[in-house]
C-alpha positions in Angstrom: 0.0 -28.6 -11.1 -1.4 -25.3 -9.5 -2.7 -25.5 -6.4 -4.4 -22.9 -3.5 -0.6 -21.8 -2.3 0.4 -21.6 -5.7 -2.3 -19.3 -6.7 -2.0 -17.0 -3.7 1.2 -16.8 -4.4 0.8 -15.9 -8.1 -1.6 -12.9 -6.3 0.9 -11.4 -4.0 3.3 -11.2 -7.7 1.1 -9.8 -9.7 -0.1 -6.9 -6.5 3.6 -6.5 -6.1 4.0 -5.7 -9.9 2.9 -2.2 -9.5 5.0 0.3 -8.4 1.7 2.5 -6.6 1.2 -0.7 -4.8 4.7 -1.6 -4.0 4.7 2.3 -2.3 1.3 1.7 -0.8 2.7 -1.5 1.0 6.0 0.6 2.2 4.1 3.1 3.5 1.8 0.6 5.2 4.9 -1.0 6.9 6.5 2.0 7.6 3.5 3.2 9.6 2.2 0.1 11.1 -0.8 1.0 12.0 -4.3 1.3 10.3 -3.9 4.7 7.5 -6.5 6.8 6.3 -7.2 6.2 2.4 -6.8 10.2 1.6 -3.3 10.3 4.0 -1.9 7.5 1.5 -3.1 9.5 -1.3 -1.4 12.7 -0.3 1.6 10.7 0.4 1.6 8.9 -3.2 0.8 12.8 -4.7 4.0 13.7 -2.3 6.5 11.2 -3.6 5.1 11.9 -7.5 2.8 14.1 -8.9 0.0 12.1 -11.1 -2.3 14.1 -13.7 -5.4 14.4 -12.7 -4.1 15.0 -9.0 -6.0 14.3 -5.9 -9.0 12.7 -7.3 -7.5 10.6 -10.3 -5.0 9.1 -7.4 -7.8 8.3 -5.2 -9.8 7.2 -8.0 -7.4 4.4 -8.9 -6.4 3.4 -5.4 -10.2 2.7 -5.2 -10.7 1.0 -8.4 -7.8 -1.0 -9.2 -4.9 -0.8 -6.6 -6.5 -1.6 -3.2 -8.8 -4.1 -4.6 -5.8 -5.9 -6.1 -3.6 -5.1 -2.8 -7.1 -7.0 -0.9 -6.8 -9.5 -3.1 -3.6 -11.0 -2.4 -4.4 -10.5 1.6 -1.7 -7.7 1.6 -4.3 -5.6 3.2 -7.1 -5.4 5.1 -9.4 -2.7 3.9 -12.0 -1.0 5.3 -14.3 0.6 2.7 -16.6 2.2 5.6 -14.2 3.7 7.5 -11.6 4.4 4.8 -9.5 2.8 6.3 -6.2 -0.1 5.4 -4.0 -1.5 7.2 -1.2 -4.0 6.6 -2.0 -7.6 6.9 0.3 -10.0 8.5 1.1 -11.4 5.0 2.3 -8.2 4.2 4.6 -7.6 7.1 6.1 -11.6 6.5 7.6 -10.2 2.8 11.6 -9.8 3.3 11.8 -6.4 3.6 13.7 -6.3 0.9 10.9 -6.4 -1.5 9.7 -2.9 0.0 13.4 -1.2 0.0 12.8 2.4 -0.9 15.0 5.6 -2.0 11.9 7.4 -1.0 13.1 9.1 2.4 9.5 10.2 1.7 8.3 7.2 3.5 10.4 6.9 6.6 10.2 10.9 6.9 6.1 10.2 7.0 5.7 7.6 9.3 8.4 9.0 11.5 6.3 12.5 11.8 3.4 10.1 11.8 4.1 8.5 15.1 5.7 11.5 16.4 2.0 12.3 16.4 2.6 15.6 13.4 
């Protein structure tokens, strides 16, 4: 039988199946505070470049990756202000699930709240 918990949990899977998502969420983590939509962007265009470049990245972060991210209340998303943050959903995952070789991400967010 599937029920509400099951199908939220079936949500967070299916967001966690991406691997732009999975490095959105890191970087969300990492930072822990609300992120700019273009500062993830030149942070996913840091860790790999992506044909197209700037606007193709940002294209699909609007179209498909934060929608599904919003989704599975892994973040809250501010379309006005361009804005996401982390949702408390997001920070409960074992960290584990958000383990990165990127030193990308912790060499952002450190320069990030050294205020860089």
């Amino acid at each position: 039988m599937v029920n509400d918990s099951t199908d939220k949990w079936d949500a967070v899977f299916s967001a966690l199946a991406n691997e732009y998502r999975r490095r959105t969420l890191r970087y969300l983590l990492a930072t822990r505070s609300r992120v700019m939509v273009t500062e993830l962007r030149d942070h996913l265009l840091d860790i790999e470049e992506a044909a197209g470049g700037k606007q193709a990245v940002e294209s699909l972060l609007y179209h498909v990756h934060l929608p599904k991210l919003a989704d599975a209340d892994l973040i809250t998303w501010d379309r006005g202000e361009r804005t996401i943050r982390g949702t408390t959903r997001a920070h409960a995952l074992p960290a584990a699930m958000f383990a990165s070789t990127d030193q990308t991400v912790e060499e952002t967010a450190t320069r990030k709240r050294a205020g860089d």
